[in-house]
DSSP file (Angstrom, degrees, kcal/mol; ACC not computed):
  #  RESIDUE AA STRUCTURE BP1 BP2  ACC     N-H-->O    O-->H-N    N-H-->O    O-->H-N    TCO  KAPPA ALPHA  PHI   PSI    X-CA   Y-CA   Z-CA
    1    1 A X              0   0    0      0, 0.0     3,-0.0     0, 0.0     5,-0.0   0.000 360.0 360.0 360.0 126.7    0.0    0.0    0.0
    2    2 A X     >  -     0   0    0      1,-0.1     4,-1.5     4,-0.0    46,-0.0   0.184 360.0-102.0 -84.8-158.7    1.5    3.2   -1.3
    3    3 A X  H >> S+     0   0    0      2,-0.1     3,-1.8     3,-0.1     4,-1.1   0.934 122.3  52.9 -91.3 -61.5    1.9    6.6    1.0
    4    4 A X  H 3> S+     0   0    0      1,-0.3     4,-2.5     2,-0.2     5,-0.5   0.870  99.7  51.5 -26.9 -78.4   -1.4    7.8   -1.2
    5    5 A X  H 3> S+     0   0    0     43,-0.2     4,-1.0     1,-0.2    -1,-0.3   0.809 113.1  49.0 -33.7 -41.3   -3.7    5.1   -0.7
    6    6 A X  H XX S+     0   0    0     -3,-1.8     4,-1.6    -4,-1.5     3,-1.4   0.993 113.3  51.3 -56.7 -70.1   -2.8    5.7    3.5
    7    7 A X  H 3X S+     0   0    0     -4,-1.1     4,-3.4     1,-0.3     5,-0.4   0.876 109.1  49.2 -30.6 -62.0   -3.6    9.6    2.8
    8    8 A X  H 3X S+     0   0    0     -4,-2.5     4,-2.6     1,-0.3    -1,-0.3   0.905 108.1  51.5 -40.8 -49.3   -6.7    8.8    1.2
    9    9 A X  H << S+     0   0    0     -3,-1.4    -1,-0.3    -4,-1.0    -2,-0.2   0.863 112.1  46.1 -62.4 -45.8   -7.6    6.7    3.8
   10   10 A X  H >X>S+     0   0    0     -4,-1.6     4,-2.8    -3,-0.3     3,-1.8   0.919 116.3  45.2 -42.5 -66.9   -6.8    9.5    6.4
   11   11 A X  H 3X5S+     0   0    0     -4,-3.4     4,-1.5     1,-0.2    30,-0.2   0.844 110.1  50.8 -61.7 -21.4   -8.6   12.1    4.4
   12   12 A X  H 3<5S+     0   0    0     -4,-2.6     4,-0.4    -5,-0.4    -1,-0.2   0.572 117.8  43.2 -82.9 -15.3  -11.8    9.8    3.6
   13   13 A X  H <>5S+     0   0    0     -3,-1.8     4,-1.6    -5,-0.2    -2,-0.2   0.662 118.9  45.8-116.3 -38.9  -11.9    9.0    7.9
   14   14 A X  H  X5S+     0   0    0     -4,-2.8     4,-2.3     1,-0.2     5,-0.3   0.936 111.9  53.5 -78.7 -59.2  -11.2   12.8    8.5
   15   15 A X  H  X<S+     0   0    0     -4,-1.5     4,-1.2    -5,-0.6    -1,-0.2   0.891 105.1  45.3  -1.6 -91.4  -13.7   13.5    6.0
   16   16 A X  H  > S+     0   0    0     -4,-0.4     4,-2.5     2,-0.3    -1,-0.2   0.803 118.3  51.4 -70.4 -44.3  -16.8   11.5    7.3
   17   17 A X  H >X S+     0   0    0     -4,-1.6     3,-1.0     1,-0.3     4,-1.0   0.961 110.6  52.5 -70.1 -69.4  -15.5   13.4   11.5
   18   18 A X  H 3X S+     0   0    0     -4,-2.3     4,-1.2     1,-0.3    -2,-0.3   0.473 106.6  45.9 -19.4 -55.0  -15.6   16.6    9.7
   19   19 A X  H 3X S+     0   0    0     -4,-1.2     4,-2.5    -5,-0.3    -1,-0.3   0.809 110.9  54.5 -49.6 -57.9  -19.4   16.0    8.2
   20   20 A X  H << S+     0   0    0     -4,-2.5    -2,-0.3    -3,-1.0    -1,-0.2   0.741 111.3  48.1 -47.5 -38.6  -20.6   14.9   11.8
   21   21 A X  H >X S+     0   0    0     -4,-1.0     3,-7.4     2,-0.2     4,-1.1   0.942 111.1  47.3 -65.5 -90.2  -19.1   18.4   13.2
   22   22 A X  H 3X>S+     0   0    0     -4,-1.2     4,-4.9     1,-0.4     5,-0.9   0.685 114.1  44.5 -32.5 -64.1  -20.6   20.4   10.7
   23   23 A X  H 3<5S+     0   0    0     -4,-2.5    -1,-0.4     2,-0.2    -2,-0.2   0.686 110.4  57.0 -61.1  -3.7  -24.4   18.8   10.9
   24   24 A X  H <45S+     0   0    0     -3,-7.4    -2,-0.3    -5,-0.2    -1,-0.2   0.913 121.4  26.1 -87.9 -44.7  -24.1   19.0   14.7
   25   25 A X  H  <5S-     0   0    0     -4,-1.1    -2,-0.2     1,-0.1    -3,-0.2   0.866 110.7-119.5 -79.2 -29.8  -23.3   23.2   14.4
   26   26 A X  T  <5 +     0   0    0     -4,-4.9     2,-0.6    -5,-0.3    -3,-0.2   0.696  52.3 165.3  84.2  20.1  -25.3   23.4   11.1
   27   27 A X     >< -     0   0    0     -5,-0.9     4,-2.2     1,-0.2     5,-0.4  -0.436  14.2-179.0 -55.9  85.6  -22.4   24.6    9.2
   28   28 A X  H  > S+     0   0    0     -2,-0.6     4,-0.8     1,-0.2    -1,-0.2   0.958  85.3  49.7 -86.6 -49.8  -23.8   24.0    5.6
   29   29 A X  H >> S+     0   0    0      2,-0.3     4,-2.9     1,-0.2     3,-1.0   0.899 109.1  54.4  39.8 -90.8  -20.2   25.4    4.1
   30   30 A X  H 3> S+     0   0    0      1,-0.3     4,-3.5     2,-0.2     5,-0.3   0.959 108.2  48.7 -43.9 -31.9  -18.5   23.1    6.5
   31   31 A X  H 3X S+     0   0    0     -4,-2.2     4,-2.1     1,-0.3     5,-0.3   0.926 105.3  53.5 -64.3 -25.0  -20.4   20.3    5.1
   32   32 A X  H <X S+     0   0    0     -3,-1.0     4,-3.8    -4,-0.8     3,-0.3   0.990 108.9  49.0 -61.3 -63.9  -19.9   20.8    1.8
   33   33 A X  H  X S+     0   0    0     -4,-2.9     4,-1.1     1,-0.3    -2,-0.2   0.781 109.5  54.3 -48.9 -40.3  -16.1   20.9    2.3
   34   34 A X  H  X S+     0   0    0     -4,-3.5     4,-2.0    -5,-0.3     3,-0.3   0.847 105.8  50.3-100.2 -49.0  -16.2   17.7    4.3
   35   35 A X  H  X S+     0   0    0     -4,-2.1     4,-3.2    -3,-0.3    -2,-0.2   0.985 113.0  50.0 -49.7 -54.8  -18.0   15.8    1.5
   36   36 A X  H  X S+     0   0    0     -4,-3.8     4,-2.2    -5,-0.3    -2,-0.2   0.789 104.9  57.6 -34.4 -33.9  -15.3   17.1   -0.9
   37   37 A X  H  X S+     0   0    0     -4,-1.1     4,-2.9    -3,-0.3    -1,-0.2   0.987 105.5  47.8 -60.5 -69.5  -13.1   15.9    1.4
   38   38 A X  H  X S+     0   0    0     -4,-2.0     4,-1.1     1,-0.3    -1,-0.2   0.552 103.6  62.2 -30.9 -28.7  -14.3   12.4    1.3
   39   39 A X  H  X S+     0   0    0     -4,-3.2     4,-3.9     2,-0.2     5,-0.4   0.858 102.4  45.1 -91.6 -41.8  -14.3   12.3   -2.0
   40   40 A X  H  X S+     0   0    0     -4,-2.2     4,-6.6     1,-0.2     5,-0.4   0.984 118.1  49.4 -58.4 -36.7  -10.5   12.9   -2.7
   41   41 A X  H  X S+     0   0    0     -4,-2.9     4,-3.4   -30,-0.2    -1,-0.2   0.907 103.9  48.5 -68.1 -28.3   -9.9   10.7   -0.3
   42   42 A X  H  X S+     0   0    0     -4,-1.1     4,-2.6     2,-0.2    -1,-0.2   0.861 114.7  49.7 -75.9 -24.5  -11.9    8.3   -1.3
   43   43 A X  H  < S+     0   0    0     -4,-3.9     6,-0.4     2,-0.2     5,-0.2   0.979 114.9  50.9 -55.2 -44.3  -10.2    8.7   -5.1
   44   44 A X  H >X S+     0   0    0     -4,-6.6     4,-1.6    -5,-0.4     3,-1.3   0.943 103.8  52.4 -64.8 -40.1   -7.1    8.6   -3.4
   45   45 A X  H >< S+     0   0    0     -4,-3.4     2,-0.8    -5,-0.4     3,-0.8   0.976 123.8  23.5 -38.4 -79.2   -7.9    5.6   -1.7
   46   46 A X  T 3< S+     0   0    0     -4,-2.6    -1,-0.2     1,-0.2    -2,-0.1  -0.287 131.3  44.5 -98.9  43.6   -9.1    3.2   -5.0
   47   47 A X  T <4 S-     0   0    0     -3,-1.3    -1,-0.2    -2,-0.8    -2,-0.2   0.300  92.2-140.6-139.3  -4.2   -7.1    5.2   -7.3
   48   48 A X    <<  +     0   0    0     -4,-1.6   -43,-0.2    -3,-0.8   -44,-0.2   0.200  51.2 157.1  44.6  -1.3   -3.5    5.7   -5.3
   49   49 A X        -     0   0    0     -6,-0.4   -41,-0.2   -45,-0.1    -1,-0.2   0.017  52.6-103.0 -33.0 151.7   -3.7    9.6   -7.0
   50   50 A X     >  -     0   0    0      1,-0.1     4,-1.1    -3,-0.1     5,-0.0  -0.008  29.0-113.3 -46.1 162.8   -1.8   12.2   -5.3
   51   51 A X  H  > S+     0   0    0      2,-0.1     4,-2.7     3,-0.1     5,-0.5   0.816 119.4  56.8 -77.3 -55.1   -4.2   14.7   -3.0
   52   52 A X  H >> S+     0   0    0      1,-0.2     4,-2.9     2,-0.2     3,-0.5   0.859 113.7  43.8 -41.7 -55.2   -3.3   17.7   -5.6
   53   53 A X  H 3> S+     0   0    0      1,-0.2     4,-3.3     2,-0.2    -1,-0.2   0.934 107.3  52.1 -52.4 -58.9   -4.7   15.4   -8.3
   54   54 A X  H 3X S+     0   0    0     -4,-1.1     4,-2.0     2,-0.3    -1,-0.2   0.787 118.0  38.2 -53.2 -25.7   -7.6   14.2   -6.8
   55   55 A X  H <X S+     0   0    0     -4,-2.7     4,-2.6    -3,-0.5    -1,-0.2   0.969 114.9  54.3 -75.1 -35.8   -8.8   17.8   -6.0
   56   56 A X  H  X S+     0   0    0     -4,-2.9     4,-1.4    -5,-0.5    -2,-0.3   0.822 106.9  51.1 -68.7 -37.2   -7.4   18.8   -9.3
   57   57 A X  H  X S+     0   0    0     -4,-3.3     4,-5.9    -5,-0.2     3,-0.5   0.981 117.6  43.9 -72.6 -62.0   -9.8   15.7  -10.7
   58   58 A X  H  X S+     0   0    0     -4,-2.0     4,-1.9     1,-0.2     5,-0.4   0.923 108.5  53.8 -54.3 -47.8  -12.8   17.6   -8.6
   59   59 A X  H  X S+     0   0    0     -4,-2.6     4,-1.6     3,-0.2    -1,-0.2   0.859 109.0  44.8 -36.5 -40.6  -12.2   20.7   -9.4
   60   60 A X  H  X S+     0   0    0     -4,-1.4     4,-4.5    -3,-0.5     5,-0.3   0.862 113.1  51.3 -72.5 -44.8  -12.3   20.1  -13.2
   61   61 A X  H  X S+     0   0    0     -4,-5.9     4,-4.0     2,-0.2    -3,-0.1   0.942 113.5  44.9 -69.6 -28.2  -15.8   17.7  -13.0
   62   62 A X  H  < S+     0   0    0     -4,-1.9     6,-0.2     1,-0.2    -2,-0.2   0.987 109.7  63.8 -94.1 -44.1  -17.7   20.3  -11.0
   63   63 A X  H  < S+     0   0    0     -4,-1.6     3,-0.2    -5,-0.4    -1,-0.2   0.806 106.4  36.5  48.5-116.7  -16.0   22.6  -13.6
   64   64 A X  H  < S+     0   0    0     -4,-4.5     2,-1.0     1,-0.2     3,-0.3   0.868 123.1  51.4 -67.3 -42.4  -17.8   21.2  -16.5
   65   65 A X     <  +     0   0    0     -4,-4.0    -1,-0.2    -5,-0.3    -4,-0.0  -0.685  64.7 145.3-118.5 126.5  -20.5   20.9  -14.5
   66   66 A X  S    S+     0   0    0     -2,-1.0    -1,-0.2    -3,-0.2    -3,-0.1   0.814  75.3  57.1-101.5 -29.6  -21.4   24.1  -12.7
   67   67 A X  S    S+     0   0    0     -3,-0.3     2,-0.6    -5,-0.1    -1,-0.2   0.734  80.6  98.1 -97.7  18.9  -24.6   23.9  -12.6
   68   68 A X  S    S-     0   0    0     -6,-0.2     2,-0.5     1,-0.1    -3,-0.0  -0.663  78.9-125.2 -84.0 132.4  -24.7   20.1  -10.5
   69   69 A X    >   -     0   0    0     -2,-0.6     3,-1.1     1,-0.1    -2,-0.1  -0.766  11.2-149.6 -99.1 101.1  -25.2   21.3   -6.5
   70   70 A X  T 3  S+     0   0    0     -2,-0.5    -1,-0.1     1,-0.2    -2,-0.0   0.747  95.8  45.1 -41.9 -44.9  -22.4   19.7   -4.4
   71   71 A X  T 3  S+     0   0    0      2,-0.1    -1,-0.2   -36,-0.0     2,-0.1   0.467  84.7 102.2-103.5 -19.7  -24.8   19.5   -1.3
   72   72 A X    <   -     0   0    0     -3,-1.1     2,-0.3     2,-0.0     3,-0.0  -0.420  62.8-152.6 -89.6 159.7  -27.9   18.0   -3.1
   73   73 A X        -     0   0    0      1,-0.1     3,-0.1    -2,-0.1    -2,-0.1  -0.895  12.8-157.9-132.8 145.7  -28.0   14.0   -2.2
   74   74 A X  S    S+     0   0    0     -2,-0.3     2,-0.2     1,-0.2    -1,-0.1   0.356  80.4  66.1-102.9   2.6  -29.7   11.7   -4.7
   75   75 A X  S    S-     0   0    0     -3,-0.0    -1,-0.2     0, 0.0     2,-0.0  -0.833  74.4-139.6 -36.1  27.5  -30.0    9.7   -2.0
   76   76 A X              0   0    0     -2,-0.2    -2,-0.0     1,-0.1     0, 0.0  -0.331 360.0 360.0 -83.2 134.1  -31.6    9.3    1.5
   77   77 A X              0   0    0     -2,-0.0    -1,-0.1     0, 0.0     0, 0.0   0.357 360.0 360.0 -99.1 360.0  -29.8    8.1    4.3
């Protein structure tokens, strides 16, 4: 397992604490950031990218698509 794949792992766990904060204060900002977080890590995790890449990969999709809503869940949990 390379020093990425650990990062990831770190950021993807850091992530997830970071998201729990944020809905306990109601930080809708933080929360945002905190998914984001979770997602480089988790690229970094099952892809070994760098973190500069992986943001660089997120930056670029929401990018092309601006008008797709970081915060909106397709989802319920």
């Amino acid at each position: 397992m390379n020093r990425d794949r650990i990062e990831g792992s770190w950021n993807l766990w850091g992530g997830k604490a970071e998201e729990q904060w944020s809905k306990l204060i109601g930080d809708e900002s933080g929360l945002n950031a905190a998914r984001q977080r979770q997602l480089a890590g988790s690229i970094q995790l099952r892809r070994g990218n760098s973190k500069e890449e992986a943001e660089r990969q997120i930056r670029d999709f929401l990018y092309r698509n601006r008008d797709w809503n970081l915060s909106r869940r397709w989802f319920r949990q």
